[in-house]
C-alpha positions as CSV (number, residue, x, y, z in Angstrom):
1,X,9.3,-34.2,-10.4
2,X,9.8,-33.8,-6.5
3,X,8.4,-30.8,-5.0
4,X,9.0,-29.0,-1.7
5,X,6.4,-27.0,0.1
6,X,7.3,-23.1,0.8
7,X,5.5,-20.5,2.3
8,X,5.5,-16.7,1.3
9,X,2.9,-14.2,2.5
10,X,-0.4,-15.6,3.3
11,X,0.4,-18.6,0.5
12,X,2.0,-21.5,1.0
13,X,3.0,-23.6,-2.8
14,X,4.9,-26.5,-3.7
15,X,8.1,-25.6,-6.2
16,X,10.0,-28.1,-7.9
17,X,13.2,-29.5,-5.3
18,X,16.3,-28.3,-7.1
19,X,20.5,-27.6,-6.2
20,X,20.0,-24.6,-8.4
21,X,16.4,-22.4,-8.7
22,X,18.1,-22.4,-12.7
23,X,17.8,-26.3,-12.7
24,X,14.6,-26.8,-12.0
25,X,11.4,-27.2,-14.5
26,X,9.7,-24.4,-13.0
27,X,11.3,-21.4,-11.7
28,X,11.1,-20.0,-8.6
29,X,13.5,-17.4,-7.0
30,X,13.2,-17.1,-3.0
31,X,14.9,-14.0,-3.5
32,X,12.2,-12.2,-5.3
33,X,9.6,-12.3,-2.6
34,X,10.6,-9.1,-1.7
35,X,9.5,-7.6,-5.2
36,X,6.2,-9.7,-4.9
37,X,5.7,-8.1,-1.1
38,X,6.1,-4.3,-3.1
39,X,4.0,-5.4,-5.8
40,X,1.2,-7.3,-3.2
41,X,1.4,-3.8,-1.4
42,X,0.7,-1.6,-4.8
43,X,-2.3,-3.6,-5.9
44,X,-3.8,-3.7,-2.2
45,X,-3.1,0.0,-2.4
46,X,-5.1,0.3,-6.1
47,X,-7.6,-1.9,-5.6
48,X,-7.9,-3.5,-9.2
49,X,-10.7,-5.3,-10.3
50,X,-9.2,-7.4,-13.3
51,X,-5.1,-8.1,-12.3
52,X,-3.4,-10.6,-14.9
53,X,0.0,-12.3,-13.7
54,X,1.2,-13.0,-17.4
55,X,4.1,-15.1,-16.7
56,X,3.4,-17.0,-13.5
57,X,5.4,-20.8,-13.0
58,X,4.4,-21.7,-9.6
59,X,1.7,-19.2,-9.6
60,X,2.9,-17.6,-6.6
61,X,2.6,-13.9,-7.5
62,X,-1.0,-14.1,-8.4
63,X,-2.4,-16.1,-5.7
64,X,-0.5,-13.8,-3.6
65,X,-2.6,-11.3,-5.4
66,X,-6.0,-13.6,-4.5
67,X,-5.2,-13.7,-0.8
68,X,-3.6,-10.8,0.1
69,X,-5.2,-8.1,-1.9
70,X,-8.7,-6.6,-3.1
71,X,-8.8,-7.6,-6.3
72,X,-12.0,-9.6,-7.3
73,X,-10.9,-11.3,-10.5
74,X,-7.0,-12.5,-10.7
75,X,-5.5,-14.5,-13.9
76,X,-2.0,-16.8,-14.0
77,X,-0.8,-17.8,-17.0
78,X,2.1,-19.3,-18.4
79,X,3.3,-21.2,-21.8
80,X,4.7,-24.0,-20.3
81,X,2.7,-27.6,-19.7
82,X,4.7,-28.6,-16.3
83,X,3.9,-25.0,-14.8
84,X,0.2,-25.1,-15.8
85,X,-0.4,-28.0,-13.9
86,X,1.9,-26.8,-10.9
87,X,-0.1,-23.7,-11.3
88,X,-3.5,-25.8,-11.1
89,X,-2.1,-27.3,-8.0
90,X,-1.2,-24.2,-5.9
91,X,-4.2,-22.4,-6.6
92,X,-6.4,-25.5,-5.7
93,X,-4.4,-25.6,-2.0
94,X,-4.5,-22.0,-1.3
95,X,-8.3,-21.3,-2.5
96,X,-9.5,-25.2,-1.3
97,X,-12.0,-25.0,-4.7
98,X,-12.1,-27.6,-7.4
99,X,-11.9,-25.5,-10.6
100,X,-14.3,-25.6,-13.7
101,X,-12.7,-26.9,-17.2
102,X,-13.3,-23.9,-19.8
103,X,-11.8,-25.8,-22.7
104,X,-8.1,-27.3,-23.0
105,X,-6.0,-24.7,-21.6
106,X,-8.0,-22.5,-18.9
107,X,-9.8,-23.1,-15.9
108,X,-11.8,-21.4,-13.5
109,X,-11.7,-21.7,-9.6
110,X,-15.2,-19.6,-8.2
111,X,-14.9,-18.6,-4.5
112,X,-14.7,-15.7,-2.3
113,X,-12.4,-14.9,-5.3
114,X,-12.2,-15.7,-9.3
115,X,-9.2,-17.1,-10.5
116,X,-8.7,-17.9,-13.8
117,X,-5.3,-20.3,-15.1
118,X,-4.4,-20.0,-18.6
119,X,-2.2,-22.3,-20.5
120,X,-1.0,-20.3,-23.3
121,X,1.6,-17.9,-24.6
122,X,1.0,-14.8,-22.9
123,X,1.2,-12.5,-26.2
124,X,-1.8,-14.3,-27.3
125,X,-3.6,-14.3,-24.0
126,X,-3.0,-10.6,-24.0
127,X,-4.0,-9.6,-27.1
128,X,-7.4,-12.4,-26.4
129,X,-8.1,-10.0,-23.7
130,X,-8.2,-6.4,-25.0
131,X,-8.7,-3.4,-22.3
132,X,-9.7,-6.1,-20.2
133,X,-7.3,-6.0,-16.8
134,X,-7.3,-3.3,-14.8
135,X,-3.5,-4.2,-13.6
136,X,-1.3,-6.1,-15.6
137,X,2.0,-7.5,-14.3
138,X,4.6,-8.5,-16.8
139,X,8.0,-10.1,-14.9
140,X,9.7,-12.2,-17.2
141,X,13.1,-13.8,-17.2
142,X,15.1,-11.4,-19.0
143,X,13.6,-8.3,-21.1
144,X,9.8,-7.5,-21.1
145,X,10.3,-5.8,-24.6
146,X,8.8,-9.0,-26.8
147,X,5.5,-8.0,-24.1
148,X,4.9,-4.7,-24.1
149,X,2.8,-3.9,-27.2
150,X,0.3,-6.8,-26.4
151,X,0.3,-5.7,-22.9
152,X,-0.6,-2.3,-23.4
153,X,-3.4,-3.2,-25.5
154,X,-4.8,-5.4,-23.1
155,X,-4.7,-3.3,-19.8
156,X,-7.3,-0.7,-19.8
157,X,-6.5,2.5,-21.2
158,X,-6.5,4.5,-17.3
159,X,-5.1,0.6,-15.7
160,X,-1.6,0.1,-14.6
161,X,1.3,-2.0,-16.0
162,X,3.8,-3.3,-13.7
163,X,6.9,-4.3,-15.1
164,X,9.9,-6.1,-14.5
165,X,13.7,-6.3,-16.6
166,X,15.9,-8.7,-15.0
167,X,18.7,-8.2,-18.3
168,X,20.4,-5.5,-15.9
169,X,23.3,-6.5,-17.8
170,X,21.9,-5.3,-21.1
171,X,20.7,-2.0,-19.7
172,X,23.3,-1.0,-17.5
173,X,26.1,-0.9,-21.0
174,X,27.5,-4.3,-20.3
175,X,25.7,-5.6,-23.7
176,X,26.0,-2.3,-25.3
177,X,24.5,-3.7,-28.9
178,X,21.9,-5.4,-26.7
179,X,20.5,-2.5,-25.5
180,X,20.4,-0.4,-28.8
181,X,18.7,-3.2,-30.3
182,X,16.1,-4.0,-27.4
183,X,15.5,-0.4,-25.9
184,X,16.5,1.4,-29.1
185,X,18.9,3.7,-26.4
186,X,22.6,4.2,-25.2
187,X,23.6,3.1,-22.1
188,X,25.9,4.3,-19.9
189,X,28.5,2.6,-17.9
190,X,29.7,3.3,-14.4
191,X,27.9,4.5,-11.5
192,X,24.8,5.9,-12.4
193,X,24.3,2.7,-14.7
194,X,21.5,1.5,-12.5
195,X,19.5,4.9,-12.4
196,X,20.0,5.4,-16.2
197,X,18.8,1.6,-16.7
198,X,15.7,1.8,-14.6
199,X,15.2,5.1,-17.0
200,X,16.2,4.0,-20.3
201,X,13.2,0.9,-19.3
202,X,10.8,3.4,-18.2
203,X,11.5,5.7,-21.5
204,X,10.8,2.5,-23.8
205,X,7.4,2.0,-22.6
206,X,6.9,5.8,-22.9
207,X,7.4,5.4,-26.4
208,X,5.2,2.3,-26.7
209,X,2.8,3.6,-25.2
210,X,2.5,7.0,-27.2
211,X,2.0,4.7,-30.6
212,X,-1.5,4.4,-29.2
213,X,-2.1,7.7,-27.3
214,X,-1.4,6.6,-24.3
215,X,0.8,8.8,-21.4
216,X,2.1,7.1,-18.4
217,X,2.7,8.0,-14.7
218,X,5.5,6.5,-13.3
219,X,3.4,5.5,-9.0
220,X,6.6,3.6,-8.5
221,X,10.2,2.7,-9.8
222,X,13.0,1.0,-8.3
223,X,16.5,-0.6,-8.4
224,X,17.4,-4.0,-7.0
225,X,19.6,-7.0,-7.0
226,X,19.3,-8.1,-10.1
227,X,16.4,-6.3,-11.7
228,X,14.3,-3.0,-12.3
229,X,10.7,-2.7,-11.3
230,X,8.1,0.2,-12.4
231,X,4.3,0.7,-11.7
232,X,3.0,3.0,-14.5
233,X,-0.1,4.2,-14.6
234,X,-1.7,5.0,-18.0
235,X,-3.3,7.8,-19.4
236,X,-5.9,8.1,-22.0
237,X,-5.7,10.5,-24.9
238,X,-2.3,12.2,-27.3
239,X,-2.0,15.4,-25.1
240,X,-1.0,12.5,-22.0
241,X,1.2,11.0,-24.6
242,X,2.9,14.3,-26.1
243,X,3.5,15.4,-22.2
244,X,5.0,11.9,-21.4
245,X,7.6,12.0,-24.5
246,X,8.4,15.4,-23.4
247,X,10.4,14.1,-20.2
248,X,12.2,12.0,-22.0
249,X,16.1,13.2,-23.0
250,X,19.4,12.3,-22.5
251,X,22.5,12.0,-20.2
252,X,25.9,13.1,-20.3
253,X,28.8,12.8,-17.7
254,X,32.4,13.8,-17.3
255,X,35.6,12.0,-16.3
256,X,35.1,13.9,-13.0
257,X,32.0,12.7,-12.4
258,X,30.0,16.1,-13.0
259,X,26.8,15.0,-15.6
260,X,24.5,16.7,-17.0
261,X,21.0,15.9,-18.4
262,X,18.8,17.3,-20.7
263,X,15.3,16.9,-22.5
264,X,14.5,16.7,-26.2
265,X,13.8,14.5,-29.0
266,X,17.5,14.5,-30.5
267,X,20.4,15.2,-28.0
268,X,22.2,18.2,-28.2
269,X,26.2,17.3,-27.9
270,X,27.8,13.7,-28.2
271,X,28.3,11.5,-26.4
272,X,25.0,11.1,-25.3
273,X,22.9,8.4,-23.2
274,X,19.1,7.6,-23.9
275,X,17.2,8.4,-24.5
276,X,15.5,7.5,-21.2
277,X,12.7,8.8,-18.5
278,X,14.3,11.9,-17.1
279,X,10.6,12.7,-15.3
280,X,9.8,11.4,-11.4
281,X,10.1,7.5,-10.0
282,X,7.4,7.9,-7.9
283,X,4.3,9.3,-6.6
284,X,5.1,10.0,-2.7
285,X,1.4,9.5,-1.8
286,X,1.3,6.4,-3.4
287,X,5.1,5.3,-1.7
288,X,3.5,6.5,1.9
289,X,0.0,4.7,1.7
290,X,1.8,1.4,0.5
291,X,4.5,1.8,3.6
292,X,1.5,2.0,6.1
293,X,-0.1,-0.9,4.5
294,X,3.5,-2.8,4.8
295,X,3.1,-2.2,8.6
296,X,-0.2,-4.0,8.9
297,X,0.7,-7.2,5.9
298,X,2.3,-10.4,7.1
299,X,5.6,-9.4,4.5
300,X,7.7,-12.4,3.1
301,X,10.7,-10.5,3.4
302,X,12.5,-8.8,6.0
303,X,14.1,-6.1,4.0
304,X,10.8,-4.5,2.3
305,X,9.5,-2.6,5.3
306,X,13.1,-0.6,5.3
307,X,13.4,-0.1,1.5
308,X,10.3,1.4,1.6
309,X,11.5,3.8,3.3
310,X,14.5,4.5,1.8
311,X,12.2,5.0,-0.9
312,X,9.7,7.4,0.6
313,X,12.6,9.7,1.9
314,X,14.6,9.6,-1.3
315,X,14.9,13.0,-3.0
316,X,13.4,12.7,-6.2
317,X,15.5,13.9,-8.5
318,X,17.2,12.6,-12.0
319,X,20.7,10.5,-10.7
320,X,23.1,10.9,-8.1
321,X,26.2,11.5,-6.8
322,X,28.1,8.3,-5.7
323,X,30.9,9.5,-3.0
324,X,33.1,6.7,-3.4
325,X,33.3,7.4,-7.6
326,X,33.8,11.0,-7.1
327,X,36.7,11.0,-4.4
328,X,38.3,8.6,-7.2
329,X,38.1,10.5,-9.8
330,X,38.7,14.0,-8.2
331,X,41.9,12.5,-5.4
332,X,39.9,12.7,-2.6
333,X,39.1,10.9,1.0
334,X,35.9,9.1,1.2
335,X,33.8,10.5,4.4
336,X,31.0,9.6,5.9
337,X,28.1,9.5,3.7
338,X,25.9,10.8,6.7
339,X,28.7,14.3,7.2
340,X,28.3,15.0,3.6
341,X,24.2,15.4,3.5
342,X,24.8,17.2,6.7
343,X,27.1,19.3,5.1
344,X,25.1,19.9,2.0
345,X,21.8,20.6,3.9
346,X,23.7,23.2,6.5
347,X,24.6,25.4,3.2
348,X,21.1,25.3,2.3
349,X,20.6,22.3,-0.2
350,X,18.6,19.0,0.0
351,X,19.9,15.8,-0.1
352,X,19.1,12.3,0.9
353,X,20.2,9.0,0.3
354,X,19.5,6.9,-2.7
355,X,18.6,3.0,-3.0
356,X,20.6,3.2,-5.9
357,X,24.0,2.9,-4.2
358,X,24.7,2.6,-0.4
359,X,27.4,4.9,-1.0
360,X,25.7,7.3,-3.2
361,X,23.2,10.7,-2.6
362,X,20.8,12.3,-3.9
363,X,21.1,16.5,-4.0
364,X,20.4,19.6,-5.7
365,X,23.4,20.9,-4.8
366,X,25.5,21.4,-8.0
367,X,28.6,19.5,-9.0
368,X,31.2,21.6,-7.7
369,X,28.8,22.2,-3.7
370,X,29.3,18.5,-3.6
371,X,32.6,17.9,-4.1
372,X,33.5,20.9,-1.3
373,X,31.4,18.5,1.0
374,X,33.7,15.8,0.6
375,X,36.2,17.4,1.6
376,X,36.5,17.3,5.4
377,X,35.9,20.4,7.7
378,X,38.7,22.2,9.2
């Protein structure tokens, strides 16, 4: 295997030299390192004790997670042989410790840090480990589903899980039989697709969670390229779990592009979406301390610093309006996405934009406000 070195954040790692990141033995997608610069922000912004990278290849996320933030005691495991021993590698040139054998499959590197590689499938490392991490980071190739019972069990019952779904495809009504059988939901096609697919992920650990009387806070979730990220925070006890099934419901839209939502076990009228998360994405202290902390980090990518922001000034709200959709469907000129907030906000509403869609915003406004701000002022 020929290897090239790359750096990222404070780490530098060799990845297998491929045409295509799909070819090579061990995956590793340049692309993501602004998702790892988010997530290397949240846990510096945490401070986690225990944080286990289940699924790790190269290793890159949780040595990130060694050098860049707090966190005294970080794990990388993964199933496969060639990224164990990548994984071995990488850790030994970023930490420059020789690590201890604790049987066949796990070593330990002891330094101004304790990392810990694992060679083994991460459902049984998980459930090996009960109530053990205090963070728990689950980003697989495809959906997390297969992980999420094992990894609730094995992040503390007040710890967060951080998870990724890369099968946007599934989520967002491509694979419509897909998603009923992995997320037990509805999708919904067209452009709120991505905000009811980052919802309908959040929802299914809401009701994984609850089997075990667990409720979760949603510090952080997000849309991009080719995947959904969430940092949920757990809470201890049924009345947390009751209040967290309680915001979940469903979604209904109109060939005009007016939608409604609405909370509730079973939905009301057909056709319905979900059920999914109708309850906040994020927790704007947590969004604002992680934006000053992104202003102080040596960040692999270029692009987190101002989708951070985008983030912190988003209205939080359940789904959006997308201006190019609507003047579609209602035969109408697309405007400037800036002269219709303006116009919303002069007649007394809020409204921001949304990381959803460049071309989309967030409001309060009703259906009908909206559409009169499209139209342009005489």
């Amino acid at each position: 295997m020929e290897f090239v070195e790359v750096r990222e954040g404070l780490a530098g790692i060799l990845v297998p030299k491929a045409e295509r990141i799909y070819d090579a033995p061990v995956f590793y997608n340049p692309v993501m390192a602004l998702n790892r610069d988010v997530s290397v922000l949240a846990v510096s912004v945490l401070k986690p004790g225990r944080v286990l990278d289940a699924l790790s290849a190269t290793g890159i996320r949780g040595i990130r997670y060694a050098l860049e933030t707090p966190a005294g005691e970080v794990w990388l495991n993964d199933i496969s042989e060639e990224a164990f021993n990548l994984i071995l590698e990488n850790v030994r040139r970023n930490l420059n410790v020789e690590g201890e054998m604790l049987g066949e499959r796990r070593f330990v590197f002891r330094g101004e840090k304790t990392v810990v590689a694992n060679h083994d499938d991460a459902n049984r490392l998980m459930a090996e480990k009960f109530r053990y991490f205090d963070f728990l980071d689950l980003d697989p190739f495809g959906s997390p589903v297969e992980f999420l019972d094992t990894a609730l069990r094995s992040v503390k019952r007040r710890g967060v899980l951080a998870v990724t779904a890369t099968d946007t495809g599934v989520l967002c009504g491509a694979y419509r039989q897909a998603c009923r059988r992995k997320y037990l939901a509805e999708p919904i096609r067209g452009e709120l697709c991505h905000e009811a697919g980052l919802r309908i992920l959040i929802g299914t650990v809401v009701r994984y969670a609850a089997k075990y009387d667990l409720g979760i806070e949603v510090l952080l979730a997000y849309y991009r390229d080719h995947y959904f990220r969430a940092f949920l925070r757990l809470r201890s006890g049924a009345r947390k779990a009751d209040e967290s099934l309680s915001n979940l419901g469903y979604l209904r839209q109109e060939a005009s592009g007016r939608f409604e939502y609405e909370t509730g076990f079973l939905p009301e009228k057909a056709p319905s979406h979900g059920p999914l998360w109708l309850g906040p994405l994020k927790e704007q202290e947590f969004v604002e301390d992680m934006l000053d902390l992104a202003e102080e980090k040596a960040l692999a990518h270029k692009k987190t610093l101002p989708f951070l922001e985008v983030l912190s000034e988003e209205l939080d709200l359940p789904f959006h309006y997308d201006t190019h959709a609507l003047a579609r469907r209602n035969g109408l000129q697309v405007g400037k996405l800036a002269d219709v907030i303006k116009a919303l906000r002069e007649t007394g509403y809020r409204a921001t934009r949304t990381h959803f869609s460049p071309t989309a915003i967030k409001t309060d406004a009703p259906f009908d406000a909206v559409l009169e701000a499209m139209k342009p002022s005489k």
